[in-house]
C-alpha positions as CSV (number, residue, x, y, z in Angstrom):
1,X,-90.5,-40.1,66.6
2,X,-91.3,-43.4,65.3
3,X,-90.7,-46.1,67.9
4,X,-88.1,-49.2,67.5
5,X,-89.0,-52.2,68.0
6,X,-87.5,-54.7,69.8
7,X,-84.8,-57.0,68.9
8,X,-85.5,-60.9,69.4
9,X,-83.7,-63.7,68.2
10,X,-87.0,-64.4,66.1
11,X,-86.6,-61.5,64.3
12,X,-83.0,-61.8,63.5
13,X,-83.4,-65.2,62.7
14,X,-86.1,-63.9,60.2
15,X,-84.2,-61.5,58.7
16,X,-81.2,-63.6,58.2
17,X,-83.8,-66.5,56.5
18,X,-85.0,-63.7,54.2
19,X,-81.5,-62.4,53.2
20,X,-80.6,-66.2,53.1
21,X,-83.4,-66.9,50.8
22,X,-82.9,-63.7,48.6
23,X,-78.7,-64.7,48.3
24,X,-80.0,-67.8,47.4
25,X,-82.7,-66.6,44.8
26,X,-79.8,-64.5,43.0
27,X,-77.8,-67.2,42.9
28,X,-80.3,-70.0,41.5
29,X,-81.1,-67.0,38.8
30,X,-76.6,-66.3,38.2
31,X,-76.3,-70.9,38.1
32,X,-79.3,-70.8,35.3
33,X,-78.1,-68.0,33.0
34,X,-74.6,-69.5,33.6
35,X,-75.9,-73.1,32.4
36,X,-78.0,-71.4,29.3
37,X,-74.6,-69.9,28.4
38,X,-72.9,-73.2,29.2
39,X,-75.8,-74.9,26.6
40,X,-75.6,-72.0,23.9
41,X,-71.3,-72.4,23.9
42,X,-71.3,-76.6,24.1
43,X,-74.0,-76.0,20.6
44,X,-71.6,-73.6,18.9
45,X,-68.7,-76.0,19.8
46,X,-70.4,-79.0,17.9
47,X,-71.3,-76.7,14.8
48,X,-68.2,-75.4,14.6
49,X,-66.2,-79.3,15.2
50,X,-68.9,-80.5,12.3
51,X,-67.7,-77.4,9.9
52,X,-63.9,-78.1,10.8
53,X,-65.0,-81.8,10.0
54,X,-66.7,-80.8,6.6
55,X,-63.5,-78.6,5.9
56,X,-61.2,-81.2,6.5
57,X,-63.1,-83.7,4.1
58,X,-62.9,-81.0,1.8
59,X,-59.6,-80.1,1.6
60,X,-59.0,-84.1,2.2
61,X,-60.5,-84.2,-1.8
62,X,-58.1,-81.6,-3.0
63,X,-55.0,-82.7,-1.5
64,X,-54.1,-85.0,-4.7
65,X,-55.0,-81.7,-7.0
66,X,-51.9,-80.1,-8.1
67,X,-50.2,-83.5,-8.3
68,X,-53.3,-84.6,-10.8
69,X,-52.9,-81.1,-12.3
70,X,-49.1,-81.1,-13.3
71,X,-49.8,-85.2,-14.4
72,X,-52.5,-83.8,-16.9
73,X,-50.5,-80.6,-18.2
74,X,-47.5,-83.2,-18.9
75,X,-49.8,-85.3,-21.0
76,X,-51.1,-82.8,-22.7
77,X,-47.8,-81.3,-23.6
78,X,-46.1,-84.6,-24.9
79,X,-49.4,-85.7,-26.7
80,X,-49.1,-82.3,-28.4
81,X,-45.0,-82.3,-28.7
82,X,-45.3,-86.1,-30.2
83,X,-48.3,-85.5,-33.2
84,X,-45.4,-83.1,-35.5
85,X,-47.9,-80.7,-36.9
86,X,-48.8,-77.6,-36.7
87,X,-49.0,-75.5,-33.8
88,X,-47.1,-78.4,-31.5
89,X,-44.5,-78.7,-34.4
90,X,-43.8,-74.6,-34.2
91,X,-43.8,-75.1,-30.8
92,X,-41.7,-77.7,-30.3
93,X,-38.9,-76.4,-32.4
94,X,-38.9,-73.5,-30.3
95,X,-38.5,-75.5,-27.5
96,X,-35.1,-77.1,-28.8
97,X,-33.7,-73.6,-29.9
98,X,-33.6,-73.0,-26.4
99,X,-32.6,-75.6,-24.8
């Protein structure tokens, strides 16, 4: 039977150092993979804030579309509605038969 050795204070003190250093080892290694994370989600934050930025800018140029759209279309139709001949003319009379 193997023999025990004796319990000091010197040798708990050194075991509770060595646990003490191993918790702390764990948690320098947990505090770095939390700050890598940390780093990796501020960086896809700012890419995503510049696409939402590039969106808005976009969407910022098309706003005035439709309005520019329906302003072109009613040109187009009295330009055509005001020359009298040919297709327009058809067109036009159709128009007031319904109406």
């Amino acid at each position: 039977m193997a023999r025990l050795e004796p319990l000091t204070w010197t040798r708990v003190a050194a075991q509770l150092r060595g646990k003490r250093d191993e918790s702390l080892l764990v948690e320098r290694t947990e505090a770095e993979a939390v700050g890598h994370r940390v780093t990796q989600a501020q960086t896809q934050r700012d890419a995503l804030r510049a696409e939402l930025a590039e969106v808005d800018a976009r969407l910022a140029a098309t706003a005035k579309a439709p309005t520019a759209y329906a302003a072109l279309v009613a040109d187009r139709e009295h330009r055509l509605l005001t020359a009298g001949t040919g297709p327009a003319a058809q067109l036009a009379d159709i128009a007031g038969r319904r109406r």
